[in-house]
Steps between C-alpha positions, in 0.01 A plus 500: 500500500807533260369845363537855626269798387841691571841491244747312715875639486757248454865512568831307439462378893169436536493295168819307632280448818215374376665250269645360819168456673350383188804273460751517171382115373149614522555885384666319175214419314386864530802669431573266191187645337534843599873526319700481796299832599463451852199759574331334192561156672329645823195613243447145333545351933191752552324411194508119582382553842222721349416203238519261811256700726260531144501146431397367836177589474451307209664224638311477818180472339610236247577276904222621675220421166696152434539413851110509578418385131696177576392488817130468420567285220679264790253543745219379221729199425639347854281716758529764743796321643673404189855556638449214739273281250639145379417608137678829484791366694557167260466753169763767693861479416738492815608883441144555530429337812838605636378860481143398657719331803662797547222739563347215718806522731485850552105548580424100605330248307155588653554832261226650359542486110417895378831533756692279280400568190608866560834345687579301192793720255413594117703224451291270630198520208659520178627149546125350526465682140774207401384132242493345820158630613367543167253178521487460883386893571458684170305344276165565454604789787705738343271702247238560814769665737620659126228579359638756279811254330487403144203316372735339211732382722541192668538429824892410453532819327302707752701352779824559300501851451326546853845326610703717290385818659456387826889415467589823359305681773736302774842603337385874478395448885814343606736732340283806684548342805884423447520888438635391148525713195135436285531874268645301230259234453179490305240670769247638265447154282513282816288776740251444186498117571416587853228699403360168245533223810319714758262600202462093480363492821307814488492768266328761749799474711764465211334869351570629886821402480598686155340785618682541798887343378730785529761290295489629192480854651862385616615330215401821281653785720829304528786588750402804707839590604746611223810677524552839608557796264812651520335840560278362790780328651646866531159687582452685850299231680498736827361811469264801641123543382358822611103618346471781309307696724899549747623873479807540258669580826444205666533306150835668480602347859399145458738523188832640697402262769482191245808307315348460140512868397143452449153477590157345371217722469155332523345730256088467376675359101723271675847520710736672383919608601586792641909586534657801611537620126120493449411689821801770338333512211145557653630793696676656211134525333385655812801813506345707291236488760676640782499308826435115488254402776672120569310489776133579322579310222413080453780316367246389208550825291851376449427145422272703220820679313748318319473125396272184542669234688441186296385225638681186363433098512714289684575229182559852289808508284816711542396683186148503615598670830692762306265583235227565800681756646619655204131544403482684822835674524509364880755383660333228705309267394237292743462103488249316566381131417296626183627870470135583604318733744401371816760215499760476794792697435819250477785785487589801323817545242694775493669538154786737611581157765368266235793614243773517793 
């Protein structure tokens, strides 16, 4: 679907590989906007296959609403049968009838027409929009298949603009399904001129349409992918997650066993790090006490002492990361997508490494 509810880790290598499979000639155009930054390239690919998937919809109901709307308005002027009738087939231009030949040779000429009229291509209807059928199919015709076009405007006119959209509609189509870059072109102004030729037809379905168009959700949360931080790029991707409720003792295992130096406490506040240091510095409390019980003790009572692991956004700044945990006075800092509770964890920066 060209989106991922998960942050997607890039490297040298696997950007190298996917502008193979994408192809350098085609991963141009892409990488020419982004700056020559080739993980910003790979966000504007993803961003124009997410404005491809949004503008389909839109797209398919401009076909499927002119397709029957000229279909009726045909049927009303040559018949049930009008691909076969003299009349049609005299106004037709050759392309026209070429394409009508072509669908009889794959289902037989004894083809029912609802099967060929779905058969025929988008390309097929925006041509009988054209001055050649204005007299022989339009007029007196158009404004009762269109009810909704512009009273002030003649016929010509009507059929003009109806034309000009109808055209535009085609190129967006054909560059979709060429796989062809569309993010730079004017999609809100033209997805609007969808919206006013359906609306022509029927305004019912034209207010259906608007209301469920995910374009402009697209078009206004741009790119999804953008470059990693520095900081996340280093960040412990791998590590354990034990729940608050573990013995210290057992707490104090899974960290000797692990390679981070660390472990993440699921605590009732939020998670938060526990090192070596922290579980020293618990105990030290605890001397004056006599005998520490590791055994008796949950491994939440030392997540309690000491500092607040931050939690951090992924798009944060290096100064932004820094000031978070010196808020804190932690060493580690926790990132997530929105630096939010309840968000998936997408690694965990150790300063001391950080600053290596």
């Amino acid at each position: 679907m060209a989106e991922s509810q998960d942050a997607y880790t890039y490297t040298a290598k696997g950007l190298a590989d996917l502008e193979t499979s994408i192809s350098p000639r085609r991963f141009f155009t892409y990488l020419d906007h982004a700056q020559r930054n080739r993980e910003g390239a790979v966000g504007w690919y993803l961003h124009n296959a997410r404005l491809s998937k949004a503008i389909r919809f839109p797209l398919e109901v401009v076909e499927i609403t002119i397709r029957n709307r000229t279909h009726m308005a045909l049927t009303e002027r040559w018949g049930d049968n009008w691909p076969k009738s003299k009349g049609f087939r005299k106004a037709a231009a050759e392309k026209t009838l070429d394409r009508l030949k072509e669908v009889y040779g794959k289902y037989g000429e004894g083809a029912a027409v609802d099967r060929v009229v779905a058969s025929l291509s988008f390309g097929f209807w925006p041509v009988l929009y054209k001055d050649r059928y204005r007299e022989t199919l339009w007029r007196g015709r158009l404004e009762k298949f269109y009810p909704n076009l512009p009273a002030e405007k003649s016929l010509e006119e009507n059929l003009s603009e109806m034309d000009r959209i109808l055209g535009l509609a085609l190129e967006v189509r054909n560059r979709i399904g060429h796989l062809e870059p569309i993010f730079k072109r004017a999609l809100s102004p033209e997805h609007s001129e969808f919206l006013t030729l359906v609306g022509y037809a029927c305004r019912t379905t034209s207010g259906w349409l608007r209301q469920h168009s995910t374009l402009q959700t697209v078009l206004r949360e741009g790119p999804l992918v953008m470059r990693e931080p520095f900081f996340l790029r280093k960040a412990h991707k791998s590590f354990k997650t034990i729940a608050a409720t573990i013995p210290v003792s057992d707490a104090s295992r899974t960290l000797i066993e692990g390679e981070n130096g660390f472990i993440l406490v699921e605590t009732d506040v939020g998670p938060v790090v526990v090192d070596s240091s922290r579980i020293g510095n618990w105990v030290m409390t605890k001397s004056a006490d006599g005998i520490v019980d590791l055994d008796g003790t949950a491994v939440a009572e030392v997540a309690a002492i000491g500092a607040a692991t931050p939690l951090v956004a992924r798009r944060a700044t290096l100064s932004e990361l820094f000031a978070a945990t010196s808020a804190s006075g932690s060493r580690y800092a926790i990132i997530t997508e929105a630096g939010k509770l309840g968000e998936k964890i997408l690694g965990i920066v150790d300063l001391k490494s950080l600053n290596a």
